[in-house]
Residue frames as qw, qx, qy, qz and C-alpha x, y, z in Angstrom:
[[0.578, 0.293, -0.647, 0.401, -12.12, 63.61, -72.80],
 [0.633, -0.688, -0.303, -0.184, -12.13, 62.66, -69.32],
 [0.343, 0.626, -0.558, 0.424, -9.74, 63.80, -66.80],
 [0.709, -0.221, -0.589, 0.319, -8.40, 62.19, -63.75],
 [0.172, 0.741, -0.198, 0.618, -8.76, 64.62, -60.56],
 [0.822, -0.565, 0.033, -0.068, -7.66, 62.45, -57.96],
 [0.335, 0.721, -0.481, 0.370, -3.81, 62.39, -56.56],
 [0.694, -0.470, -0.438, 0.326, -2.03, 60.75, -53.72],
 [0.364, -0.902, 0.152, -0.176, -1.22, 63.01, -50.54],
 [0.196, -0.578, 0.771, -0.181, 1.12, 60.50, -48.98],
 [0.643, 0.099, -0.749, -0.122, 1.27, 57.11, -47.68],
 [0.800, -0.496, -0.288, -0.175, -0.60, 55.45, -44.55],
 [0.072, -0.572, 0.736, -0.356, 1.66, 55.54, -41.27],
 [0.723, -0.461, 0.402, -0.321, 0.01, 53.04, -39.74],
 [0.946, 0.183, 0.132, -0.232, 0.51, 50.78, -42.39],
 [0.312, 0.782, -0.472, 0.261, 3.94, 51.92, -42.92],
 [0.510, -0.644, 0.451, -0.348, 4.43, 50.66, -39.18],
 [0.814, -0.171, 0.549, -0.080, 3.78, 47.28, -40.47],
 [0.250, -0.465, 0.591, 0.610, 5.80, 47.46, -43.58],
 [0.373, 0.657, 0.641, 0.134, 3.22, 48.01, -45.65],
 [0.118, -0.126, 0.148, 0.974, 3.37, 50.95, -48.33],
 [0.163, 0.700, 0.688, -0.099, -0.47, 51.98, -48.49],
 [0.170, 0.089, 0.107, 0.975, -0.89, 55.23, -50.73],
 [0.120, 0.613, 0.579, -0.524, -3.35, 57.82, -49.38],
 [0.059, 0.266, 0.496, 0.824, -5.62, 59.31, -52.46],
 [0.114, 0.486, 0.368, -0.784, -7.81, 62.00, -52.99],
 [0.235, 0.406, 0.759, 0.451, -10.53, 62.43, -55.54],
 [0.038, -0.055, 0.040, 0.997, -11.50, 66.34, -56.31],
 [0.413, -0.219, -0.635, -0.614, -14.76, 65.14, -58.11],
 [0.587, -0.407, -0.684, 0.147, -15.87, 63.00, -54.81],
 [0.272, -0.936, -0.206, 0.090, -14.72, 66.16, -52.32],
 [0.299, 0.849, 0.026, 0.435, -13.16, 69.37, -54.10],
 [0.063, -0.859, 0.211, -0.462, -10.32, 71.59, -52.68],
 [0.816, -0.346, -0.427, 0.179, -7.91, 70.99, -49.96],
 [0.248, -0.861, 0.244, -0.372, -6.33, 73.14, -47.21],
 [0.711, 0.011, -0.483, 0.511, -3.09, 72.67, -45.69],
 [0.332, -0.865, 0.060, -0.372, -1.88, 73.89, -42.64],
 [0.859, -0.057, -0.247, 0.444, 1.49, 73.67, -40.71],
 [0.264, -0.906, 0.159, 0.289, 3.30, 75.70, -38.91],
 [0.384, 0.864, -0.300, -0.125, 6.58, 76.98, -40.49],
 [0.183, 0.534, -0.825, 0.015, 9.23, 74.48, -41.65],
 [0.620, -0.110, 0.643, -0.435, 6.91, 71.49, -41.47],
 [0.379, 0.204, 0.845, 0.317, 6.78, 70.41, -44.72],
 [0.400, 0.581, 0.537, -0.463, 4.32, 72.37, -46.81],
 [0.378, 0.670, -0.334, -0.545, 5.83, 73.45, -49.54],
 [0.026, -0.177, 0.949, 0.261, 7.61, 70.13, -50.21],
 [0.292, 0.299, 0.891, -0.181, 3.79, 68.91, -50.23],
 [0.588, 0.705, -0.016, -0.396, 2.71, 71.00, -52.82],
 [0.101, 0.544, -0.739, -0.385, 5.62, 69.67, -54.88],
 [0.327, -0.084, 0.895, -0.292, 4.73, 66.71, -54.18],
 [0.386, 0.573, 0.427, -0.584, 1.08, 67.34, -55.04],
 [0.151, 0.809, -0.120, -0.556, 2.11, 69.29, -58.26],
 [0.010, -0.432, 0.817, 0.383, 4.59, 67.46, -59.56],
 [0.303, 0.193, 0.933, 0.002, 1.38, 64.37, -60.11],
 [0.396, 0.701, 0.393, -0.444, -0.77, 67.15, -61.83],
 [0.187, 0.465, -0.579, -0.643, 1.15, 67.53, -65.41],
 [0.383, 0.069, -0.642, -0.660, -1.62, 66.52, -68.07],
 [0.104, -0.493, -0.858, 0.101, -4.45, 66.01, -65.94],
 [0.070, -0.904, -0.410, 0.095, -4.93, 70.15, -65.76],
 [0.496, 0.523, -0.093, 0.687, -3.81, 73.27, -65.63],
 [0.560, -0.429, -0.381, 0.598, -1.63, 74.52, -62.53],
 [0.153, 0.813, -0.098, 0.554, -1.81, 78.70, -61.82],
 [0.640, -0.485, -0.431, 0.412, 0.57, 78.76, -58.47],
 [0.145, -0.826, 0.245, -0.486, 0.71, 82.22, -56.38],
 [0.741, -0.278, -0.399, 0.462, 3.39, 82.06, -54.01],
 [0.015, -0.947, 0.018, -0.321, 3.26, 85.24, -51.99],
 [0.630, -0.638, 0.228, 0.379, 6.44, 84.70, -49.84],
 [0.599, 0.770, -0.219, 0.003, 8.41, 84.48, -53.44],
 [0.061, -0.673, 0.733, -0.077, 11.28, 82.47, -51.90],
 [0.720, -0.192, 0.661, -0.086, 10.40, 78.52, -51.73],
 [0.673, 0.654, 0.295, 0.179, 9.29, 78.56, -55.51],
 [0.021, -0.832, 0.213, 0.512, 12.14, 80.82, -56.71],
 [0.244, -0.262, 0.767, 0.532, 13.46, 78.72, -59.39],
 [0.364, 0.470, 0.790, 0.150, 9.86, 78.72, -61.11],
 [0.123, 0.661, -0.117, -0.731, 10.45, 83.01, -61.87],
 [0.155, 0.264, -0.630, -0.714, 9.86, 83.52, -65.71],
 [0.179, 0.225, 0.953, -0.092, 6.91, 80.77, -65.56],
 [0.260, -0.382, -0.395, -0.794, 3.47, 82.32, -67.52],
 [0.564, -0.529, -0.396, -0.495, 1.50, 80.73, -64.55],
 [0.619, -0.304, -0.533, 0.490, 3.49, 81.72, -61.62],
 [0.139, -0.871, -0.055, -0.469, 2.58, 84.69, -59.41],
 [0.665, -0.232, -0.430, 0.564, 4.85, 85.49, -56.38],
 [0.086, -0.182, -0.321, 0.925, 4.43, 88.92, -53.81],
 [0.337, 0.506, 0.269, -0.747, 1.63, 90.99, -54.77],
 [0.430, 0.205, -0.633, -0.611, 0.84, 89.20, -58.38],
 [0.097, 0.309, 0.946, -0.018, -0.82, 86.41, -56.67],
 [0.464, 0.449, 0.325, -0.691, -3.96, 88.97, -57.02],
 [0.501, 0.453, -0.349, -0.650, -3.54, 88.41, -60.74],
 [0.319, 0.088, -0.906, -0.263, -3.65, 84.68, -60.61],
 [0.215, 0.173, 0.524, -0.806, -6.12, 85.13, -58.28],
 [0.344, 0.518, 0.099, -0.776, -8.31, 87.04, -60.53],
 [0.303, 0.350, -0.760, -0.455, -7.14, 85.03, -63.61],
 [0.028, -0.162, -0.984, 0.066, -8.68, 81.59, -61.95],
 [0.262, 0.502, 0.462, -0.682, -12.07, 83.86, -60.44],
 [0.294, 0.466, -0.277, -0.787, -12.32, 84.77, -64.27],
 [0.211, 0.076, -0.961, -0.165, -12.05, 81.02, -65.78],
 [0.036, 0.227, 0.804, -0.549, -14.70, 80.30, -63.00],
 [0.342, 0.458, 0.124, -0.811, -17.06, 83.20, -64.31],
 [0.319, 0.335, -0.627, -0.627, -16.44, 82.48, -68.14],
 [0.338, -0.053, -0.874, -0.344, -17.36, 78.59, -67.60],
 [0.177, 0.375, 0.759, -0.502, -20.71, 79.14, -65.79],
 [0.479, 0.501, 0.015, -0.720, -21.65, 81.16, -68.34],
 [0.740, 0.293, -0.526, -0.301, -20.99, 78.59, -71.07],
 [0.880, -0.137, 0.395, -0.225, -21.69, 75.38, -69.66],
 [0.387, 0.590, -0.614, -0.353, -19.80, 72.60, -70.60],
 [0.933, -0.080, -0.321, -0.145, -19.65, 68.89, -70.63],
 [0.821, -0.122, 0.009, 0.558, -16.13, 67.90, -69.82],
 [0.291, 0.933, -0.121, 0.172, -13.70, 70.76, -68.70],
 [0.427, 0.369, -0.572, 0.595, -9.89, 70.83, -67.95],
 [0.572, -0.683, -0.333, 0.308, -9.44, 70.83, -64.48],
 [0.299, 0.712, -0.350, 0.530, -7.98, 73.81, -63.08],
 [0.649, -0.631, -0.358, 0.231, -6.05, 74.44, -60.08],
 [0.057, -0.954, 0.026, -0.293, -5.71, 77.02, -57.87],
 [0.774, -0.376, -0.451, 0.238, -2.66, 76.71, -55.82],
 [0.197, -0.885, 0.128, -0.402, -2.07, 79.47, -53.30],
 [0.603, -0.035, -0.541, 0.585, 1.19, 79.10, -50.81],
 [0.279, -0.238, -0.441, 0.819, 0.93, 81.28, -47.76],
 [0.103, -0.663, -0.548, -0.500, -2.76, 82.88, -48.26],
 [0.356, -0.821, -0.369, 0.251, -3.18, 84.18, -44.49],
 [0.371, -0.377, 0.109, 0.842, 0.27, 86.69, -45.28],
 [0.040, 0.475, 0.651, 0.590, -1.67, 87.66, -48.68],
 [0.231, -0.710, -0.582, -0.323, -4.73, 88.61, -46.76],
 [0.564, -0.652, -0.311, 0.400, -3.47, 89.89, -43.88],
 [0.543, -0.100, 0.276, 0.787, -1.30, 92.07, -46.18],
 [0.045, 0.413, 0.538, 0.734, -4.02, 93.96, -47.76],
 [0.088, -0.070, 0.277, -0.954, -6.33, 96.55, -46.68],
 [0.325, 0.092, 0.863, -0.377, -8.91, 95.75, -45.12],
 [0.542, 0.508, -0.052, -0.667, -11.43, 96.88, -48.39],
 [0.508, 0.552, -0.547, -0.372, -9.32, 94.63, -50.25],
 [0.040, 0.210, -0.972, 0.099, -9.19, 91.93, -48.29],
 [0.581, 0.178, 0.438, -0.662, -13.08, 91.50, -48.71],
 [0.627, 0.497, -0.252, -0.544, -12.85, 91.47, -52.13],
 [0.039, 0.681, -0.727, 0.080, -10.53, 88.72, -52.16],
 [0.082, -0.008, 0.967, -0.239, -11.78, 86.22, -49.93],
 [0.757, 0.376, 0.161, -0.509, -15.23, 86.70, -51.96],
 [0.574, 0.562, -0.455, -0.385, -13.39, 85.94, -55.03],
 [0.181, 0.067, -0.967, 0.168, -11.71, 82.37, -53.09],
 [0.468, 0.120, 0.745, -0.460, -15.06, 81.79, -51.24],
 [0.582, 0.411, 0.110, -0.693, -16.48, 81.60, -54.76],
 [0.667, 0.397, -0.560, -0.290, -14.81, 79.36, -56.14],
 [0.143, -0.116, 0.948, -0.260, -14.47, 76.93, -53.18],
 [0.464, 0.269, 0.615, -0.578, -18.52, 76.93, -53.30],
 [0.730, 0.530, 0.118, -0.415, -19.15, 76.81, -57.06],
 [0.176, 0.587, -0.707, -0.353, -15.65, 75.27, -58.99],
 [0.557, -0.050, 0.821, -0.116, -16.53, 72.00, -58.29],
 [0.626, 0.660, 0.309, -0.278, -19.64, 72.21, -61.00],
 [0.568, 0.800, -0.167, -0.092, -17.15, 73.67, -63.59],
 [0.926, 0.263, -0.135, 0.234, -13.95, 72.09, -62.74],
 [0.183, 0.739, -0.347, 0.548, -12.15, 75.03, -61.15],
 [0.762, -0.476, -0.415, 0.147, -10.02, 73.75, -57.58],
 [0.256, -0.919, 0.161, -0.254, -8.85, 74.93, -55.00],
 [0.882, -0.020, -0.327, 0.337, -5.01, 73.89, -53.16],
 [0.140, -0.878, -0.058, -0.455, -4.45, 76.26, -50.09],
 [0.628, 0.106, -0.399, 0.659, -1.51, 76.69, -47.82],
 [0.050, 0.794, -0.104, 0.597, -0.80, 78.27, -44.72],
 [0.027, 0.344, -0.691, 0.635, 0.17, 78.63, -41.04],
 [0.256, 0.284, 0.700, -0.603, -3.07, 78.45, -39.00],
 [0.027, -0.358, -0.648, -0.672, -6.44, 77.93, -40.81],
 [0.045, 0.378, 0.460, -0.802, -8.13, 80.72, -38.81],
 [0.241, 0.581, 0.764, -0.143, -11.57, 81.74, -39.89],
 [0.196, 0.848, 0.114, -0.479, -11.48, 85.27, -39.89],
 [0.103, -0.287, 0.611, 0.731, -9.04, 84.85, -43.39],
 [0.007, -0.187, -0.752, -0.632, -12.17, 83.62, -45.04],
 [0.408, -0.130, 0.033, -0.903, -15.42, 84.52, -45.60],
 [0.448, -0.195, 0.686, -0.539, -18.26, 83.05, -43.30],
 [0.810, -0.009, 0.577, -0.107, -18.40, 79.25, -43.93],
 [0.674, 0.649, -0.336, -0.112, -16.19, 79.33, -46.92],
 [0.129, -0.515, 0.840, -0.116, -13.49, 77.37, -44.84],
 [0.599, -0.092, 0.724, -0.330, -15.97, 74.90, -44.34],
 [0.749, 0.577, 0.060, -0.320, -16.11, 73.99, -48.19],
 [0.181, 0.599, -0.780, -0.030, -12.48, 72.50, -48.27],
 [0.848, -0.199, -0.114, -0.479, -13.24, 69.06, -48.87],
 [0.781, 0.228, -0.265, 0.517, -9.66, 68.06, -47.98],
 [0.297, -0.877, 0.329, -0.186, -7.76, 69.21, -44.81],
 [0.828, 0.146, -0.241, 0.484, -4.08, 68.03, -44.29],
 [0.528, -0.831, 0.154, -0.085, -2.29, 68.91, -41.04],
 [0.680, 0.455, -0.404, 0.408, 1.43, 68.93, -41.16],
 [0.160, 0.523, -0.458, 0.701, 4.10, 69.28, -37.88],
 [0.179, -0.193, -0.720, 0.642, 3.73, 70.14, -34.49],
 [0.220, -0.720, -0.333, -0.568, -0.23, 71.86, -35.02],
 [0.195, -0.068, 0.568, -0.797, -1.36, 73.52, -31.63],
 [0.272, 0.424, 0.734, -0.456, -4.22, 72.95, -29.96],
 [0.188, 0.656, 0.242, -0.690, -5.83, 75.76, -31.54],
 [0.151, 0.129, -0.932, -0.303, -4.52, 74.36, -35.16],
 [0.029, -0.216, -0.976, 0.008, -6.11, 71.13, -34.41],
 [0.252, 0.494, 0.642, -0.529, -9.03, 72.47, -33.47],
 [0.425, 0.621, -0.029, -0.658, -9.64, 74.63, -36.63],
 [0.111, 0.186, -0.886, -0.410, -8.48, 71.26, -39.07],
 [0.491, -0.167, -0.828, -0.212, -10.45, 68.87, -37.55],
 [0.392, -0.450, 0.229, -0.769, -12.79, 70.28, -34.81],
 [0.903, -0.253, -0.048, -0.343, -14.44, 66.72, -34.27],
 [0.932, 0.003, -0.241, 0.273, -10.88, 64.86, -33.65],
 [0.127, 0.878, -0.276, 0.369, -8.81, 67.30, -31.67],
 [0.691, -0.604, 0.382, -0.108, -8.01, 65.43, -28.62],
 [0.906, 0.180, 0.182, 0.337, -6.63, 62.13, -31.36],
 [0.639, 0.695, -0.095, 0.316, -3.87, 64.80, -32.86],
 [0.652, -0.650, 0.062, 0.385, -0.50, 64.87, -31.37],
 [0.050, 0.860, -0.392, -0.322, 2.64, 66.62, -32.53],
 [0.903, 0.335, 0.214, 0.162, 4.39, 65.13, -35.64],
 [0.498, -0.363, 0.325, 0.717, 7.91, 65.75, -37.41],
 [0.217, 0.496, -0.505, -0.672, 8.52, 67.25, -40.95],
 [0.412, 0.138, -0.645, -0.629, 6.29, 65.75, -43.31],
 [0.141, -0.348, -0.905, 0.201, 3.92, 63.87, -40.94],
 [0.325, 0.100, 0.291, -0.894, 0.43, 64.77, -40.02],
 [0.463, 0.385, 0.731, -0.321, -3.42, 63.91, -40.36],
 [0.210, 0.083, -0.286, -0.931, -5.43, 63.97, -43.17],
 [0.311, 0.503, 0.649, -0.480, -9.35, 64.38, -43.14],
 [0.212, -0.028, -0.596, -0.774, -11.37, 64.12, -46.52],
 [0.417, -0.401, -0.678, -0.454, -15.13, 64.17, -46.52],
 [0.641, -0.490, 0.204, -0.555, -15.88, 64.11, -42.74],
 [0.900, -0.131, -0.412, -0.052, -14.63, 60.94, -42.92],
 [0.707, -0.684, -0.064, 0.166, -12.22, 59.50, -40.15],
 [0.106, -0.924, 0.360, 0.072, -8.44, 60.94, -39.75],
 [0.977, -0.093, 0.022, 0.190, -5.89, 59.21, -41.13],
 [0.538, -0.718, 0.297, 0.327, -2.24, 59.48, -39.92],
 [0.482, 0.869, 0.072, -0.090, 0.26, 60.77, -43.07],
 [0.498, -0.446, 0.336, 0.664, 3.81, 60.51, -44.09],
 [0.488, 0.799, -0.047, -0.348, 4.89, 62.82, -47.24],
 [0.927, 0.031, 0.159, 0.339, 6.93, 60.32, -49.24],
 [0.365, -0.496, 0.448, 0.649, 10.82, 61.66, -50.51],
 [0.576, 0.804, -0.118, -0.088, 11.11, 63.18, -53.62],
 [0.808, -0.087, 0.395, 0.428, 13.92, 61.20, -54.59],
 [0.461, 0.055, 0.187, 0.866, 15.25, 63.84, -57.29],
 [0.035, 0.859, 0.327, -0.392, 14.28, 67.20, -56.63],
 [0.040, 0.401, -0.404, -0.821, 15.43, 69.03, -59.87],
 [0.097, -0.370, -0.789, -0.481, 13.37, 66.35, -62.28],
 [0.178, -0.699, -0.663, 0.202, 10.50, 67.79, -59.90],
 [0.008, -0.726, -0.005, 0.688, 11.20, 71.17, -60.18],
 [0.008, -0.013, 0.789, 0.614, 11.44, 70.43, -64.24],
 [0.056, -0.430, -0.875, -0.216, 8.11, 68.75, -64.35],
 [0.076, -0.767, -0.469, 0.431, 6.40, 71.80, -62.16],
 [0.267, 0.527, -0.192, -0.783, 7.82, 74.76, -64.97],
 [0.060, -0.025, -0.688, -0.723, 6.42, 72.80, -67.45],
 [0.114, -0.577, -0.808, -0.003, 2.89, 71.90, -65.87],
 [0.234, 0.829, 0.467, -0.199, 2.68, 75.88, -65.50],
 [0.044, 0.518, -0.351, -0.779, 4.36, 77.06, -68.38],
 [0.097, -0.003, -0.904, -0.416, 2.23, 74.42, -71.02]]
């Protein structure tokens, strides 16, 4: 069976401008993994929902939310991790990863990782442990592709030192939410910093492949309980 691991983000602004609805898609297979970044209250979680809510029966979803307060209605879930348990979905995906390299397959589920607020994670741990860690995410940014295993990474600032050298640079998907700084911009999209200006809630750039930047709105979730439904079953099933 084949699976589908491509998803819209959002929907073109420009084209919006001219009352055009133009949805903006991504295709895991084509370039793997995708890193958000926003400063707080900018829209990020609602963009995993978002995200999420289009992944039921195309894979399976393990989300670690280490704040444990946007996701709170997804407690009791088998494949939700929240404070210090993201290590174990962590570890749980790093394993999956291991298992199917040894046994090759043709066609596997997709998985996905999806990690809210990694830099508070890492920053949270000693400093022994925070090696181990960002091996265990730099491995699977650099080898899931092959076996199906992704990556779907949140956070404030996508500063370097959280990962290990040139594992940032293996997100093949970067999505810029809010007002970024400079300094922001610069670590999204190093080659387009001057083009990125400050955005509201649920605006921003996204950059897939190297290709060029396009300008983002995160459509409304028009009923946000069916969406919070559809997300405990995609990671309780």
């Amino acid at each position: 069976m084949k699976y589908s691991t491509s998803f819209i983000i959002g929907v073109e602004q420009f084209a919006l401008n001219e009352g055009f609805c133009v949805p903006v898609t991504v295709d895991f297979h084509k370039a793997p993994h995708m890193l958000i970044a926003a400063p707080s209250g900018s829209g990020k979680t609602y963009a995993l929902r978002y995200i999420m809510k289009q992944l039921r029966g195309r894979g399976i979803v393990y989300l670690c939310d280490f704040k444990g307060a946007d996701f709170f209605g997804l407690q009791g879930c088998p494949r939700y991790y929240k404070h210090f348990a993201v290590s174990d979905g962590l570890n749980e995906v790093y394993g999956i990863l291991q298992s199917r390299m040894e046994e090759p397959q043709a066609q596997n589920k997709p998985i996905y990782l999806v990690f809210d607020e990694w830099t508070g994670f890492v920053n949270s741990l000693p400093k022994k442990d925070q090696c181990e860690y960002q091996c265990k995410l730099s491995s699977i940014l650099m080898l899931g592709r092959g076996v199906g295993v992704f990556v779907i990474l949140s956070l404030q600032r996508a500063d370097s030192t959280n990962f290990m050298n040139g594992a940032r640079d293996n997100f093949g998907n970067a999505l810029g939410l809010g007002r970024l700084s400079r300094e922001s911009a610069r670590m999204l999209f190093p080659d387009d910093t001057d083009m990125i200006q400050p955005k509201p809630r649920g605006k921003g750039y996204l950059r897939t492949d190297g290709r060029d930047l396009t300008e983002v709105v995160i459509p409304q979730i028009r009923d946000l309980n069916k969406t919070e439904q559809l997300i405990k079953q995609l990671l309780t099933f």
